[in-house]
C-alpha positions in Angstrom: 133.9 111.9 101.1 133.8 115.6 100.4 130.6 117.3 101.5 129.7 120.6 99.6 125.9 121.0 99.3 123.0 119.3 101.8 123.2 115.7 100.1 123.3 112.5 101.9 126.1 110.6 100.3 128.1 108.6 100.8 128.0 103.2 100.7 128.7 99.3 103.2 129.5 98.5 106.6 128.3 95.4 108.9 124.9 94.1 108.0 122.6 94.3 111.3 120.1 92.2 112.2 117.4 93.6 112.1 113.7 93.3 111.5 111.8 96.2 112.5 109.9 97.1 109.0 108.6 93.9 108.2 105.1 95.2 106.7 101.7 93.0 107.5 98.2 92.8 106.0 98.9 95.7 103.1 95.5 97.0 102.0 95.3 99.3 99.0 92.6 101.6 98.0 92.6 104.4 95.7 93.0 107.9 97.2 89.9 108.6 99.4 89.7 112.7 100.0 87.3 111.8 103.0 89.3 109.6 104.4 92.7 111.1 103.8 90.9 113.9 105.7 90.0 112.1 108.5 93.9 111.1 108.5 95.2 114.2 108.8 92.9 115.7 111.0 94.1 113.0 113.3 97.6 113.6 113.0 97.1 117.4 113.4 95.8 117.0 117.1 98.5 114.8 117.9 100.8 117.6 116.9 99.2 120.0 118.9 96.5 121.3 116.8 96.2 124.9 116.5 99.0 125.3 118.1 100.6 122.8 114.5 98.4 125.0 112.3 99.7 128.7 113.7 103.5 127.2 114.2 105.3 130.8 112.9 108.8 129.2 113.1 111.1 126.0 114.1 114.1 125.5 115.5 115.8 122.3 116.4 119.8 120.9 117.4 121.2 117.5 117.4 124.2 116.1 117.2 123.3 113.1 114.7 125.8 110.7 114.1 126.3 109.3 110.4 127.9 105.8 109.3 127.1 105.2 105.4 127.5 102.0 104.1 131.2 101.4 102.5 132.4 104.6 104.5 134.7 103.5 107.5 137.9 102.7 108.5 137.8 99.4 107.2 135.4 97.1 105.8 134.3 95.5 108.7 133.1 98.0 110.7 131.2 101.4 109.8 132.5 104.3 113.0 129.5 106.6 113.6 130.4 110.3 113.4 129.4 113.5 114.0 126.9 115.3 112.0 125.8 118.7 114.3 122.9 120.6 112.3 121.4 123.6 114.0 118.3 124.5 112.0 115.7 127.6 111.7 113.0 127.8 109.6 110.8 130.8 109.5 107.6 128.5 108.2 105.8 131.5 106.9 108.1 133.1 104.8 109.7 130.2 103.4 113.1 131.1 104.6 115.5 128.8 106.7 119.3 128.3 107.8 120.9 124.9 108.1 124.3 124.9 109.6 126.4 121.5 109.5 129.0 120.9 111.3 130.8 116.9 110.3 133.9 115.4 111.0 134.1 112.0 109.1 137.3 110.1 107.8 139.9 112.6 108.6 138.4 115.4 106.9 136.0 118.1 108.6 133.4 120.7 106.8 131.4 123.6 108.3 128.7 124.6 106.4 125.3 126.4 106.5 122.8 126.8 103.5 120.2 130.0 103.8 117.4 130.8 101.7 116.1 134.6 102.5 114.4 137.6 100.6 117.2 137.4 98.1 117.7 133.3 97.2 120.1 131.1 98.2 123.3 130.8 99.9 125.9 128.6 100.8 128.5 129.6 103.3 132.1 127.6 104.0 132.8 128.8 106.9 136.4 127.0 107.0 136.5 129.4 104.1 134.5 132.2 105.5 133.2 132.5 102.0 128.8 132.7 100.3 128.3 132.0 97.1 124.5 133.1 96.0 122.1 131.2 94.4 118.8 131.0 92.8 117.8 128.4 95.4 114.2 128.4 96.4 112.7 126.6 100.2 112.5 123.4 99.3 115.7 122.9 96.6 117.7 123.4 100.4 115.5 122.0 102.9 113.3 119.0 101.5 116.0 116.6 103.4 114.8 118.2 106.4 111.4 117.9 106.0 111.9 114.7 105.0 113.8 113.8 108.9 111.5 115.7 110.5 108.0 114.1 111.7 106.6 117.7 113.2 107.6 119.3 109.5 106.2 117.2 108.0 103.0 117.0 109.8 103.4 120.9 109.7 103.1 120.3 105.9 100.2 117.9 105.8 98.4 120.0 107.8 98.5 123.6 106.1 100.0 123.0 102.7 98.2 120.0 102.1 100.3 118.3 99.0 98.4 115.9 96.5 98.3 112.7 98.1 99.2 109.8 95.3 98.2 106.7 97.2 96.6 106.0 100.5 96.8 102.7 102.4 96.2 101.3 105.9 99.1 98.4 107.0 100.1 96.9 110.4 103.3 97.5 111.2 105.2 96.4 114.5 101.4 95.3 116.1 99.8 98.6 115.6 98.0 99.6 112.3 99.1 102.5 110.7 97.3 105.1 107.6 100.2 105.7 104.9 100.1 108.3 103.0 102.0 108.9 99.4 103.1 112.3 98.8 105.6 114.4 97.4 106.6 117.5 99.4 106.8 119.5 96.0 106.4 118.2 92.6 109.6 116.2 91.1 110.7 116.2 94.5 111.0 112.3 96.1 108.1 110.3 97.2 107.6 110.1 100.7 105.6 107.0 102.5 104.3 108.7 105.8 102.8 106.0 108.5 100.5 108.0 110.5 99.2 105.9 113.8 95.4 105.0 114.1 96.1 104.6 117.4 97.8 108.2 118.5 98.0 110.2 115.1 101.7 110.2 115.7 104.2 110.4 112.6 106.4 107.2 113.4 107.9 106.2 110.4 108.8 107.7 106.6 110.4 105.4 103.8 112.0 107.0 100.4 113.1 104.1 98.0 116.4 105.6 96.3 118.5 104.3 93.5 121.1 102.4 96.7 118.1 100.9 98.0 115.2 101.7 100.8 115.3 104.5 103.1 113.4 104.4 106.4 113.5 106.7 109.4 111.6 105.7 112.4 110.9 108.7 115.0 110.2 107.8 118.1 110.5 109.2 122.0 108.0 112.1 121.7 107.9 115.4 123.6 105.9 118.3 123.4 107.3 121.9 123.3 105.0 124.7 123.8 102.3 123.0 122.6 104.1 121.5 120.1 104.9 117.6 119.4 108.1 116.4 118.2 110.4 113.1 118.1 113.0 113.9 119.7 114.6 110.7 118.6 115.4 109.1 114.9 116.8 106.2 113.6 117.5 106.3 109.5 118.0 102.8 108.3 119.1 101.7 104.7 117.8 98.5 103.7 118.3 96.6 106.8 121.3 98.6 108.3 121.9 101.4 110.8 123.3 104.4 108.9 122.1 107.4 111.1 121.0 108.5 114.2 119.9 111.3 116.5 119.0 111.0 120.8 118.3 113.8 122.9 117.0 116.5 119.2 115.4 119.9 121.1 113.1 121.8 119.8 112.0 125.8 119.9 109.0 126.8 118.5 108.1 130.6 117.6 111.3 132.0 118.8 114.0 132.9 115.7 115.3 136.1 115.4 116.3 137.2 111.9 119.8 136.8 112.7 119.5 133.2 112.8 118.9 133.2 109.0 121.0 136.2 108.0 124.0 135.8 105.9 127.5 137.6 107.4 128.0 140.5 106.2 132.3 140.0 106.9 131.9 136.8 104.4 133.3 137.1 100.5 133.5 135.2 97.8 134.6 132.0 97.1 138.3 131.8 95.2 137.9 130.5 91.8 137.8 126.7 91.1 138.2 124.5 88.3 135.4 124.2 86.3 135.2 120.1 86.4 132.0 119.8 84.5 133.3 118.3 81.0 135.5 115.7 80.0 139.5 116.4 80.2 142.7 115.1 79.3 145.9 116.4 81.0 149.2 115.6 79.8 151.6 115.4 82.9 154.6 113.7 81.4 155.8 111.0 78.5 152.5 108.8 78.5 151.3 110.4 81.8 147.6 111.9 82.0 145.1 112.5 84.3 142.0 112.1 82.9 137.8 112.6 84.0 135.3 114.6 84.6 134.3 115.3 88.5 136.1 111.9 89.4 139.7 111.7 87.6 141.7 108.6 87.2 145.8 108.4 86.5 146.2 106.8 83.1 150.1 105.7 82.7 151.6 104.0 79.3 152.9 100.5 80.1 154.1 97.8 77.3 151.7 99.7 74.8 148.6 99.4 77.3 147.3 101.8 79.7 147.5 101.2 83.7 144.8 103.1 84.7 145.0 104.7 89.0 141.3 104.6 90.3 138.6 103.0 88.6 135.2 104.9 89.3 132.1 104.3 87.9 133.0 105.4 84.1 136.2 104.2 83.6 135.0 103.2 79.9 134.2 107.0 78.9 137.8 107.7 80.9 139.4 105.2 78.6 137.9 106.2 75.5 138.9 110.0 75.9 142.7 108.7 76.6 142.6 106.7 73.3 140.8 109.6 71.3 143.8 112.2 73.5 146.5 109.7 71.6 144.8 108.8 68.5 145.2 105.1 69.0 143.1 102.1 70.8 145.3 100.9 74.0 143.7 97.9 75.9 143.6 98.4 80.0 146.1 95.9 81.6 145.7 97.0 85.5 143.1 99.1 87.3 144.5 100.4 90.5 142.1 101.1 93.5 143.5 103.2 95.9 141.0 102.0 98.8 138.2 100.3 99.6 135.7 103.3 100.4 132.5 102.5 97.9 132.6 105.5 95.7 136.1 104.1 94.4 135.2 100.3 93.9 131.8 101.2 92.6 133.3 100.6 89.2 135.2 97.4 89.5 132.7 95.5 87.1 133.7 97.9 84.2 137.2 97.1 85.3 136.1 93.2 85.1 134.6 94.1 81.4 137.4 95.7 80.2 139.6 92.7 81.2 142.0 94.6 83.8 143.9 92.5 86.6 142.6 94.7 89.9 145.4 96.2 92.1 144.2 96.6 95.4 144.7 97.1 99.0 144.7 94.3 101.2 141.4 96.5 103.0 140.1 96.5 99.7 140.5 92.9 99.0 138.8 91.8 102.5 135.9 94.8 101.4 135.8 92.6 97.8 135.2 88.9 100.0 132.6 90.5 101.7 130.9 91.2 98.7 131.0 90.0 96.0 130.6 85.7 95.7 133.2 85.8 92.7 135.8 87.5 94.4 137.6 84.0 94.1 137.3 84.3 90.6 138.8 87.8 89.8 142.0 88.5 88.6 143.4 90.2 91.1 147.0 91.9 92.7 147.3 93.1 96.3 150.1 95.2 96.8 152.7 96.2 100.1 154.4 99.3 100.6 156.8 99.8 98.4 155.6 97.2 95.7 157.0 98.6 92.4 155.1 97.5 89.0 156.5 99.0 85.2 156.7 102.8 85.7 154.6 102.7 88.9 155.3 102.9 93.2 152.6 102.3 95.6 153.1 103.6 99.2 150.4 101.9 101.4 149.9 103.6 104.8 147.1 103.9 107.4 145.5 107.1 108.1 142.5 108.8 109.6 140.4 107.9 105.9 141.1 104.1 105.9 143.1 101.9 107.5 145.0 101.2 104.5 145.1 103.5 101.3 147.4 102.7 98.5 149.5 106.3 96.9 150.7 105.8 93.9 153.8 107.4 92.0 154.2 107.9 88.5 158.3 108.1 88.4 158.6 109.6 84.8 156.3 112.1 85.8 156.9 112.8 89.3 153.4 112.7 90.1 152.2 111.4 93.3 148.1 110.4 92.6 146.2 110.5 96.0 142.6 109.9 97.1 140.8 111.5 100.0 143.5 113.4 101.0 144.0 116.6 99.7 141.9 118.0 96.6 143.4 120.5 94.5 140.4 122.7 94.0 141.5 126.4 93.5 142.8 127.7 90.8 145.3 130.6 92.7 147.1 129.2 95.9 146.6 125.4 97.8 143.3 124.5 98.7 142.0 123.9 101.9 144.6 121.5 104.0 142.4 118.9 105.9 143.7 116.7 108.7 144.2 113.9 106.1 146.8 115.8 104.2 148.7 116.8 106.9 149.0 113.0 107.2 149.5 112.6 103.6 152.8 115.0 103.6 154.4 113.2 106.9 154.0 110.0 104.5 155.5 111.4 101.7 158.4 113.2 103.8 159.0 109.8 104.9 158.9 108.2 101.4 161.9 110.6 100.5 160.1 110.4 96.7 160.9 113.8 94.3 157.5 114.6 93.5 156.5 117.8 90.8 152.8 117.1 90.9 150.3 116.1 93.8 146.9 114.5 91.8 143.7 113.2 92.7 140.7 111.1 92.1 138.6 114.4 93.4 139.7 117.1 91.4 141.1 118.3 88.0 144.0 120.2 89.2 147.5 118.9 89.2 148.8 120.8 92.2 152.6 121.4 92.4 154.5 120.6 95.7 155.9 124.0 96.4 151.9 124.9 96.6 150.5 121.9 98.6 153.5 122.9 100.9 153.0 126.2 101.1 149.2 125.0 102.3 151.4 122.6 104.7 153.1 124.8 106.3 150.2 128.5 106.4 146.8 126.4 107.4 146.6 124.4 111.3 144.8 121.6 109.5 144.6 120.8 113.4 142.0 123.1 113.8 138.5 121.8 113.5 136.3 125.0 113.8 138.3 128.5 112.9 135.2 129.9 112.8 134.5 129.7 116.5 131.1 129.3 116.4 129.1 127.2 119.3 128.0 124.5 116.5 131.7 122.8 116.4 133.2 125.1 119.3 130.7 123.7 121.8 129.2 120.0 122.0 126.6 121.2 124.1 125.1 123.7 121.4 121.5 124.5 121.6 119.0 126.1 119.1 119.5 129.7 120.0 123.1 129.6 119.8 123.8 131.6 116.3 
């Protein structure tokens, strides 16, 4: 999962037990101003109270670790992984730095996202690279108010957003005000349960389009005056997806370096644009077609077998068709692994009448979840499994323990997921540790490939130029930039 902006992505590991937000007694009431009043004055003296209202500036650290739904190794069993962020927000002139630091499935990314006196940036610091935006506070930093209970009590307490809804529930034995808000307009609505009891911020919920989002905060310390949970627990649904022991907290104390943008970084190289609808002719009845996700569409007995099925396959197929002017039917669908992002779109698969080639990961990730699974028409292939024009090399690497890479042997095109995404228009993109693993397969598979492809990206990269990335980047090394965040796991809010 490639990780370029501050988004939460990625989708469905074990289901744990768990029965921690089971709501009681639910009582209602349209939006009293007095009593919403009384609320927050409450919560303000459990954060400190003046010392909440005059906070100048925030700083925090920790070392959360991430395990999405549908994201890990294999199907039955989600690995938590880092996640550093070192953040600084300068609360009174809106400006902030959030530096992210992740190493999940093989592939690494170092970022950090600043708003100052002139917008937005986002640096790639694997890269060394800004690109400026128009990005205002909150387009950047809502997530974090959103994960932080002393933000957003910081919030409630000085910029006092409309409040939609107010109602009193018992929760876990202990009865709690919650309060409906929205930390700017259009932005999402937040469910804040403020304690009767201690005025103590100890649980959020969000319900997004994958389901409900609750964080629970909990082991509180005061800093300077200051309280703060310096633990958090982010559950979706009923599972465990992140976590965070051990956050620390500085109040009052950035510098503007913390939030200052290097002057030795340049810009990005040019990319693709990926943002409409393409259709690449790679050989006799080859093409590689999408927009943002990209699937392998290969002429077979006067049907198209079609190499990752993403949500949208049907647009996909329709732009082939209109490409050839003529109406070819979908035979196979071939999912490459059984991450969720890729199988998310095996019901249009199902629609369009495809037999589903997959992985034998993917097929125990299918059991698991779908009660028809005995049903579908389906083909799980081994290495080496040739079917019409088509070779599929299944290996185990650092993304999943089984991926399927698929050859097109008219073409010479090797398509690829997850592994290396051919992003730049002038030289190879970045080489992450997964694609170093992806050439040692393909040395080994002894294949004569012209074109690397992928599910990720619009560019068919040529060999000679994934090799020259091969052979110029250390893949091997995880933080180039040498900066505490990934150079140190001890790294602490006033590292910079």
């Amino acid at each position: 999962m490639q990780i370029t902006h501050i988004r939460t992505t990625a989708v469905n590991p074990c289901t744990l037990v768990f029965a921690l937000f089971a709501l009681i007694m639910p009582h209602a009431h349209a939006v009293s101003p007095e009593a919403v009043s009384q609320v927050i004055d409450r919560m303000t003296a459990a954060y400190g109270g003046r010392a909440l209202q005059e906070l100048a500036s925030i700083s925090s650290y920790a070392d959360r670790r991430l395990a999405w739904p549908g994201q890990g190794q294999t199907s039955a069993f989600v690995e938590y992984v880092h996640d550093r962020q070192l953040k600084h927000f300068d609360l009174k002139s809106r400006q902030g730095s959030v530096e992210r630091w992740i190493d999940q499935n093989g592939n690494v990314y170092h970022n950090r996202y600043v708003v100052d006196q002139s917008g937005g940036a986002v640096i790639d610091y694997f890269e060394m690279s800004v690109e400026r935006n128009e990005a205002a506070f909150f387009d950047f930093f809502s997530s974090d108010y959103r994960s932080s209970d002393t933000l957003l009590a910081h919030l409630l307490t000085t910029a006092t957003p409309d409040i939609d809804q107010h109602e009193q529930t018992v929760y876990r034995g202990e009865v709690f005000d919650v309060l409906s808000f929205q930390i700017v307009p259009e932005t999402q609505v937040i469910n804040a349960f403020v304690s009767r009891e201690s005025g103590l911020i100890k649980r959020i919920s969000m319900d997004q389009s994958i389901g409900t989002v609750n964080m629970i905060f909990d082991v509180f310390k005061t800093v300077d005056g200051v309280t703060y949970g310096s633990e958090m627990r982010a559950y979706l649904n009923d599972t465990l997806v992140e976590y965070a022991t051990g956050i620390t907290l500085e109040v009052n104390s950035i510098s503007s370096e913390q939030i200052a943008v290097e002057d030795s970084l340049s810009e990005p190289a040019p990319t693709f644009d990926q943002s409409e609808m393409t259709v690449d002719a790679l050989g006799d009845g080859v093409f590689h077609v999408g927009r943002e996700d990209y699937s392998l569409f290969v002429r077979h007995n006067e049907r198209w077998i079609v190499i990752n099925g993403f949500e949208g396959i049907a647009e996909r197929v329709a732009a082939a068709n209109e490409h050839i002017g003529e109406a070819l039917e979908v035979s196979h669908v071939v999912y490459t692994h059984h991450h969720g992002e890729h199988i998310n779109g095996i019901d249009e698969a199902i629609t369009l009448g495809a037999v589903l080639i997959i992985s034998p990961e993917t097929e125990e990730a299918l059991k698991q979840e779908r009660s028809d699974y005995e049903v579908l028409d389906t083909l799980v292939v081994e290495n080496n499994t040739t079917i019409g024009p088509l070779k599929f090399l299944l290996a185990s690497t650092s993304h999943a323990s089984d991926i399927v890479f698929v050859y097109a042997v008219s073409a010479k095109t090797l398509y690829q997921d997850g592994h290396y995404h051919a992003l730049r228009v002038e030289g190879p993109s970045r080489i992450q540790p997964t694609a170093s693993e992806l050439y040692a397969v393909l040395l080994e598979s002894g294949l004569d490939i012209r074109f690397i492809v992928s599910g990720h990206a619009k560019h068919a990269e040529r060999w000679d130029t994934f090799e020259e990335g091969i052979q110029t980047q250390d893949a091997m090394n995880t933080c180039p930039s040498g900066r505490a965040i990934c150079r140190d796991t001890s790294a602490r809010t006033n590292n910079s």
